[in-house]
TORFI-29885 format. One record per atom (N, C-alpha, C): atom name; residue number from 1; x, y, z. Coordinates in steps of 0.02 Angstrom, whole numbers. Example, Ala and Ser with C-alpha at 12.3 -4.5 7.8 and 13.67 -1.06 7.14 Angstrom:
SITE,N,1,660,-284,390
SITE,CA,1,615,-225,390
SITE,C,1,660,-165,390
SITE,N,2,642,-112,354
SITE,CA,2,684,-53,357
SITE,C,2,645,2,394
// end
This chain:
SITE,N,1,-863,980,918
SITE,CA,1,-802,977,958
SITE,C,1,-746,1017,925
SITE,N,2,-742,1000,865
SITE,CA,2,-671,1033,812
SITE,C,2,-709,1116,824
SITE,N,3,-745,1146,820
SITE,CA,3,-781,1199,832
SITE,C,3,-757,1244,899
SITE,N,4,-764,1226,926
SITE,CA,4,-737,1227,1013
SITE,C,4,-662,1243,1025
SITE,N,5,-637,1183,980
SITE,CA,5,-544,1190,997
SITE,C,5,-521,1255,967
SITE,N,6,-561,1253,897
SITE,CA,6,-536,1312,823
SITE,C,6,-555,1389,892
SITE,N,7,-623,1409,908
SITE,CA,7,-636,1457,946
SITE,C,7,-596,1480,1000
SITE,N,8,-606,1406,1036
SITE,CA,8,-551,1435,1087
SITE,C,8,-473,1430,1088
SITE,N,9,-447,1426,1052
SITE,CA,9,-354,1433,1013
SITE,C,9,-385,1504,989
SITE,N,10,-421,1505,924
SITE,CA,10,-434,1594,913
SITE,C,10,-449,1636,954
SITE,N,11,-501,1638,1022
SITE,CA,11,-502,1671,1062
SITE,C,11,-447,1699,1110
SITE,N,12,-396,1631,1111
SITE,CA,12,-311,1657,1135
SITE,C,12,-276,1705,1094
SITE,N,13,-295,1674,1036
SITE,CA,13,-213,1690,984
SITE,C,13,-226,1773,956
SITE,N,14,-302,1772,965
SITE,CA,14,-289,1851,914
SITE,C,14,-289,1892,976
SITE,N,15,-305,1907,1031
SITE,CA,15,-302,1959,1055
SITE,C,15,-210,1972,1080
SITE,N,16,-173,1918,1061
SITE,CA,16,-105,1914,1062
SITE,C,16,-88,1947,1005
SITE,N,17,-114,1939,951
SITE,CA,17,-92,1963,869
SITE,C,17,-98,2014,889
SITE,N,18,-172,2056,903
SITE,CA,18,-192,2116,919
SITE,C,18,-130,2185,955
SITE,N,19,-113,2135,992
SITE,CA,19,-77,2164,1050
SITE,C,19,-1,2175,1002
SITE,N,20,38,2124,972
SITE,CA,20,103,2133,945
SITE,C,20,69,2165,888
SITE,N,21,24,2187,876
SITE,CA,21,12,2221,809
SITE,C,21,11,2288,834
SITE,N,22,-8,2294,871
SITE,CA,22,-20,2363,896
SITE,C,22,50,2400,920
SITE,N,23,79,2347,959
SITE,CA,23,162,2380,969
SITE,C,23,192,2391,943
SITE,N,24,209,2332,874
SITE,CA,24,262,2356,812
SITE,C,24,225,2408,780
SITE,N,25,170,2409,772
SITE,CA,25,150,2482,712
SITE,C,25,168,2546,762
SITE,N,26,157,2546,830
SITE,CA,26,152,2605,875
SITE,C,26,239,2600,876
SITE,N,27,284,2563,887
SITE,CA,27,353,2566,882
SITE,C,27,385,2592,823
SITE,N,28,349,2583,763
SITE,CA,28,381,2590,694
SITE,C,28,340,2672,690
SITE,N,29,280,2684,704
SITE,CA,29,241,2765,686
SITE,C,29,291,2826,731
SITE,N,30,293,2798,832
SITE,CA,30,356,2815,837
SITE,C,30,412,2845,802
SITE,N,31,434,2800,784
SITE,CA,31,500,2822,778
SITE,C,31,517,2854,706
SITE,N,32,460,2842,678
SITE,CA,32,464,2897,597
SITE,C,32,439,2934,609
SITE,N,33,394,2957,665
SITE,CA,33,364,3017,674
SITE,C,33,435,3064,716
SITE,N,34,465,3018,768
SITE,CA,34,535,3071,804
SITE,C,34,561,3081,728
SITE,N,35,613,3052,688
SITE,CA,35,639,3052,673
SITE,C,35,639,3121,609
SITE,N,36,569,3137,603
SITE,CA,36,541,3198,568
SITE,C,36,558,3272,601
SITE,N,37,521,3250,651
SITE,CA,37,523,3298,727
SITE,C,37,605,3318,707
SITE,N,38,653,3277,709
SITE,CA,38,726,3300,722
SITE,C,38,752,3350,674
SITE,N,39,724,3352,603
SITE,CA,39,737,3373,527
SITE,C,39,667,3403,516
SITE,N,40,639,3438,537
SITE,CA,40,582,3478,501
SITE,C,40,597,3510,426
SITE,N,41,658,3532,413
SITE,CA,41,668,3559,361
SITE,C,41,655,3527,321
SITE,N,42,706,3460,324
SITE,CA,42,731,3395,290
SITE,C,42,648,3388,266
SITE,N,43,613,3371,313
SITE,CA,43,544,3334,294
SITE,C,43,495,3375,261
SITE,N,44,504,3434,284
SITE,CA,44,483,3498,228
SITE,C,44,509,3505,158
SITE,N,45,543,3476,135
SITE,CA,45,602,3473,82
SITE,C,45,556,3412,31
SITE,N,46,541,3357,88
SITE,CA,46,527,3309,67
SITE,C,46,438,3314,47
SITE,N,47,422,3342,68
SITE,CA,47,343,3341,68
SITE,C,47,332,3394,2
SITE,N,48,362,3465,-11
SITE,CA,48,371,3477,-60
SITE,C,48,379,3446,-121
SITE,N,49,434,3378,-114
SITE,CA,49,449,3346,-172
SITE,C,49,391,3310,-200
SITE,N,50,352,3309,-164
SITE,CA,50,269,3279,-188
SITE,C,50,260,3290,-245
SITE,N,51,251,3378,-246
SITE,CA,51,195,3387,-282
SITE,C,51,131,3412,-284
SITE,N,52,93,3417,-210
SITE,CA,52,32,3367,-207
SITE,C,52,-1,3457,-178
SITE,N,53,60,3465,-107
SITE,CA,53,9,3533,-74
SITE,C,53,30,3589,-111
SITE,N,54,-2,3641,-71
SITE,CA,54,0,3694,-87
SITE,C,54,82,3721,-66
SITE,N,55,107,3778,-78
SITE,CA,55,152,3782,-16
SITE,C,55,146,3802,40
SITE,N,56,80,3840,49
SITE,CA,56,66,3868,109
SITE,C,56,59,3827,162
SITE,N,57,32,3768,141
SITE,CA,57,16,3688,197
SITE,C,57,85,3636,188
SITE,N,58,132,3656,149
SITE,CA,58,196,3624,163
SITE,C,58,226,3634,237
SITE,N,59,250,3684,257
SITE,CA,59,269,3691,312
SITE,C,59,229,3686,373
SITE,N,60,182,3680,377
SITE,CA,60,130,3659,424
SITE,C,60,123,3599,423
SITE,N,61,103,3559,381
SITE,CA,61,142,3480,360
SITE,C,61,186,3458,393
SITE,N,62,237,3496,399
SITE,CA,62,306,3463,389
SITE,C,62,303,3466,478
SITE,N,63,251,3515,503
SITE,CA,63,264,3527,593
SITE,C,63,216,3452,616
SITE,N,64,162,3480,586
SITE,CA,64,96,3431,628
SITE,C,64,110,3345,616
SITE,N,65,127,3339,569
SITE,CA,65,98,3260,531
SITE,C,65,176,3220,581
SITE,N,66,224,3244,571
SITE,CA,66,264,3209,624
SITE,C,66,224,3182,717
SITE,N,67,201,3239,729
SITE,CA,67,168,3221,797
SITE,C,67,117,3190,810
SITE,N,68,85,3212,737
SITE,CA,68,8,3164,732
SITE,C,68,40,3081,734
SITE,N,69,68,3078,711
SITE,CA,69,103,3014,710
SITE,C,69,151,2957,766
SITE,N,70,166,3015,800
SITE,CA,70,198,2998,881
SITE,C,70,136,2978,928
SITE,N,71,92,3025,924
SITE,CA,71,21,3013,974
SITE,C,71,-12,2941,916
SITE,N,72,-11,2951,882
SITE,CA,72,-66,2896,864
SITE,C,72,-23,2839,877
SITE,N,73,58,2822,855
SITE,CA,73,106,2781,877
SITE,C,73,87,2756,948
SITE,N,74,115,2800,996
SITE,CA,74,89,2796,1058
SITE,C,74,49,2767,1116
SITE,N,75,-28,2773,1074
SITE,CA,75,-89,2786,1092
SITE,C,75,-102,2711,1047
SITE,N,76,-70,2667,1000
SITE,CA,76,-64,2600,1001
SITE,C,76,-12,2555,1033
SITE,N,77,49,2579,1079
SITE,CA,77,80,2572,1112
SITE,C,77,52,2574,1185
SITE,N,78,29,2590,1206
SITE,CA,78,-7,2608,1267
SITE,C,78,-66,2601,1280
SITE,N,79,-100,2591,1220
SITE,CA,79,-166,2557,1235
SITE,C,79,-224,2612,1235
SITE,N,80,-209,2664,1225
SITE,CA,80,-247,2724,1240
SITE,C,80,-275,2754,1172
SITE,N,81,-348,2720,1168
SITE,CA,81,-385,2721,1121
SITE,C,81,-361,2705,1068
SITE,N,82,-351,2624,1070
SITE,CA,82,-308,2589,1005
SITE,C,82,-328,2593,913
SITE,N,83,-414,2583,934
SITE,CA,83,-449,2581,886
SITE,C,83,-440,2651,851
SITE,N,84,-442,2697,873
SITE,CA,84,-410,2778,850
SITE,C,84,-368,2795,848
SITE,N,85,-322,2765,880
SITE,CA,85,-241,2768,829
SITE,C,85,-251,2731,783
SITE,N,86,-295,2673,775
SITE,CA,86,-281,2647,713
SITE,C,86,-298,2664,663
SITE,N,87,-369,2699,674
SITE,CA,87,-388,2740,635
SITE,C,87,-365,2768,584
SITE,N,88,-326,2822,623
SITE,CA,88,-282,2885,607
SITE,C,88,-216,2857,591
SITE,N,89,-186,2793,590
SITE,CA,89,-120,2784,551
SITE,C,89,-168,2727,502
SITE,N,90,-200,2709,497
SITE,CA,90,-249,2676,432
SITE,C,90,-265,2738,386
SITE,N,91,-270,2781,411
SITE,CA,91,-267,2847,379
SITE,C,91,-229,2873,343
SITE,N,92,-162,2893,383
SITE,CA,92,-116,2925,363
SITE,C,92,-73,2870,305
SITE,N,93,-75,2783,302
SITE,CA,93,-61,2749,279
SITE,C,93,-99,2758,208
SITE,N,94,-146,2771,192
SITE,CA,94,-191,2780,133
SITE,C,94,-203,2835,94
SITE,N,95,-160,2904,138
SITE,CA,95,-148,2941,97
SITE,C,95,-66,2943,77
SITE,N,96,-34,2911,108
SITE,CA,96,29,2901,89
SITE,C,96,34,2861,43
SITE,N,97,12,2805,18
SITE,CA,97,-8,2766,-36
SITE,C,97,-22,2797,-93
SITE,N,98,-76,2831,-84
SITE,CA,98,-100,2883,-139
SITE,C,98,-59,2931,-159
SITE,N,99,-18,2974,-128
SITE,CA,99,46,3017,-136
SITE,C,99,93,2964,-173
SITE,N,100,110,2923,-160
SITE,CA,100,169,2886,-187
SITE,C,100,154,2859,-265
SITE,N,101,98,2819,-259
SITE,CA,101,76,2809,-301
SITE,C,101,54,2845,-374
SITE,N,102,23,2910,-338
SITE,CA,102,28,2971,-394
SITE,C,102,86,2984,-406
SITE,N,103,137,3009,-399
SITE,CA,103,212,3018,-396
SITE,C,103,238,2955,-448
SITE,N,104,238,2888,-433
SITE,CA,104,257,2853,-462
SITE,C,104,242,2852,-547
SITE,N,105,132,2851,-552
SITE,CA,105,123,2880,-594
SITE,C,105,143,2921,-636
SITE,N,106,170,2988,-612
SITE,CA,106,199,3039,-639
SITE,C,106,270,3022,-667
SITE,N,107,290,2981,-663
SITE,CA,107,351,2948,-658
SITE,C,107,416,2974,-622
SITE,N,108,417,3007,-567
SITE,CA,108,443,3070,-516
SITE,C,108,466,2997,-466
SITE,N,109,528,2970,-439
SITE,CA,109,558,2962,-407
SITE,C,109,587,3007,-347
SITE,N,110,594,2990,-285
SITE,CA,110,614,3035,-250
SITE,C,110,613,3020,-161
SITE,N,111,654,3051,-136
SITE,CA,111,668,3022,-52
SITE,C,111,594,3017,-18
SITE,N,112,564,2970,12
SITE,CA,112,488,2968,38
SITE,C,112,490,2992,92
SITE,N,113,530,2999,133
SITE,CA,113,523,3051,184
SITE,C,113,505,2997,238
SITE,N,114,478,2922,222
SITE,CA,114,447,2897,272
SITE,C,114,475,2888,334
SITE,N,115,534,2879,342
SITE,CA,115,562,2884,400
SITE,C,115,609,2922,412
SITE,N,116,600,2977,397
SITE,CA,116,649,3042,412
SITE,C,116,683,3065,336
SITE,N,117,719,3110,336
SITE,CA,117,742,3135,262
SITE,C,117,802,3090,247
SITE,N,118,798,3082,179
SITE,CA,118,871,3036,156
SITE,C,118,866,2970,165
SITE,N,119,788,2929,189
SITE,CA,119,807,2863,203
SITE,C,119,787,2822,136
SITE,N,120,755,2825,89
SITE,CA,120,742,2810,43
SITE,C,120,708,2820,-24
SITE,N,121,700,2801,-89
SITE,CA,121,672,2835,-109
SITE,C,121,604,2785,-145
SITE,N,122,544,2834,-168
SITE,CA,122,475,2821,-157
SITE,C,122,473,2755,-223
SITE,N,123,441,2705,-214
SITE,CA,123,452,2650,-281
SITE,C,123,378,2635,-266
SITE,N,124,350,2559,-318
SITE,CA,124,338,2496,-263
SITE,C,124,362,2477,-204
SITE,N,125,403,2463,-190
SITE,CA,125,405,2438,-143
SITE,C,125,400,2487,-79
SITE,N,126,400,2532,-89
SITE,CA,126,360,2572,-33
SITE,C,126,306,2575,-11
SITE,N,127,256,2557,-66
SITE,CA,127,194,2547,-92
SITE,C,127,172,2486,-46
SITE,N,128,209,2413,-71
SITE,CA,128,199,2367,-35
SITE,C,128,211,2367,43
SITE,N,129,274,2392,69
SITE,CA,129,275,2404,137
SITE,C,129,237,2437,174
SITE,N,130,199,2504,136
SITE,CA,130,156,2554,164
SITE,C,130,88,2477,183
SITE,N,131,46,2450,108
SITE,CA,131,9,2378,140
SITE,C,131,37,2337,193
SITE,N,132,80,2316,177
SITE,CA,132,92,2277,245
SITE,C,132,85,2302,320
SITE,N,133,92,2357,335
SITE,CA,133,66,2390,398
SITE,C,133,5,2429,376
SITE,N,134,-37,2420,319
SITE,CA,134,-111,2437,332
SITE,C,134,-116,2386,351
SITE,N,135,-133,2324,323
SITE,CA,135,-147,2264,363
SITE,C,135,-180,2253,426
SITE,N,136,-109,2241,460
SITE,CA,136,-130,2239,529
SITE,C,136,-169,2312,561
SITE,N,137,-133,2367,540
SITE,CA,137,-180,2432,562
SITE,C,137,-264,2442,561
SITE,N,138,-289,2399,500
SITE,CA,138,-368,2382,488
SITE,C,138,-389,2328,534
SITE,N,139,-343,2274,539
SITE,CA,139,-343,2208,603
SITE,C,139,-368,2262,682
SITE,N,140,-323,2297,697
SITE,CA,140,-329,2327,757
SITE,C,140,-401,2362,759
SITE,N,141,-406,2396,716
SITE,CA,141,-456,2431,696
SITE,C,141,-527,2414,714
SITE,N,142,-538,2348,680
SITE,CA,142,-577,2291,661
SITE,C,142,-595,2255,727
SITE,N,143,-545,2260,779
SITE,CA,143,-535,2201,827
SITE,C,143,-579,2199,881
SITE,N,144,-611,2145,875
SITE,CA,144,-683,2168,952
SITE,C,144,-686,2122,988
SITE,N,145,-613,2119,982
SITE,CA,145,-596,2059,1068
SITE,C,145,-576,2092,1123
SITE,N,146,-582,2066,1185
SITE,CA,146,-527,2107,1235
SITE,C,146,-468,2122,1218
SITE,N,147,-465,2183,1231
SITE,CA,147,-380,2180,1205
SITE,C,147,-339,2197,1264
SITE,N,148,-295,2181,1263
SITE,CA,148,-245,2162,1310
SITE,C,148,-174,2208,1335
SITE,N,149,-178,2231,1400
SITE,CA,149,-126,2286,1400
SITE,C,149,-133,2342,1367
SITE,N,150,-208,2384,1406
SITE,CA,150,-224,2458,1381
SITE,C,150,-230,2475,1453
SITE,N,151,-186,2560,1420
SITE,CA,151,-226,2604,1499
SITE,C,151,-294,2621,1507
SITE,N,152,-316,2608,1439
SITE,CA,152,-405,2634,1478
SITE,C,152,-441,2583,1470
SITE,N,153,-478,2573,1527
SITE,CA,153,-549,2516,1525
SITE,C,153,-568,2520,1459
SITE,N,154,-556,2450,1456
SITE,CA,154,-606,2413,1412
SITE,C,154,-552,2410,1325
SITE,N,155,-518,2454,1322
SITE,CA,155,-470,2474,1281
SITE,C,155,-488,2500,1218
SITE,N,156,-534,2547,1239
SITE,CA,156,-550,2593,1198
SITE,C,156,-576,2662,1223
// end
């Protein structure tokens, strides 16, 4: 009986989690992805401060990875192939980790660029916030319930 109640409360509750998980990460990828878009330089400036590329893939960087980030935002906002936006910001979340983290290593402080140029600069605690939206991004990922409020059948 306790079996039954636990399943069916979980069978409600996560494809609800699912769903506000998917909006705040697609609301928050959004709007650091515009907010790039607005300052290409700025974020070119910032991606430089890495370290990491070449320069030839700095400025190409600084165009694509903003938009990659709006569509995958989006496309968990909308429902439109959730599991692959999640993918791809489970992605982009794990190499941003790794950038920061090397950096930190190096002992190199510096603006993270994460949400546009000038908003902060790269620590721990960037580190930790970057986890906290892997999290749920691997949840979505992971998720093989109906999910709820997608444009395409079946929601994937």
């Amino acid at each position: 009986m306790k079996a039954d109640v636990e399943n069916g409360l979980m069978a409600r509750v996560l494809p609800v989690l699912e769903l506000l998980s998917r909006w705040v990460l697609g609301l928050l990828f959004i709007y650091a992805g515009v907010q790039k878009i607005i300052d290409p330089y700025g974020f070119a400036k910032t991606i430089y401060g890495y370290g990491i590329l070449p320069g030839d893939l700095v400025n190409i960087t600084g165009i694509v990875l903003p938009w990659v980030e709006v569509m995958a935002g989006g496309g968990l906002l909308l429902g439109v192939w959730p599991a692959s936006s999640s993918g791809v910001i489970s992605g982009l979340l794990l190499v941003f980790m790794v950038a920061i983290v090397y950096n930190i290593a190096r002992g190199y402080t510096f603006d993270c660029g994460c949400f546009g140029a000038g908003d902060d600069n790269t620590g721990w605690g960037t580190v930790w916030r970057d986890t906290a939206m892997l999290i749920p991004a691997v949840g979505i990922l992971l998720f093989k319930g109906r999910r709820r409020v997608c444009l395409c059948a079946g929601g994937e």
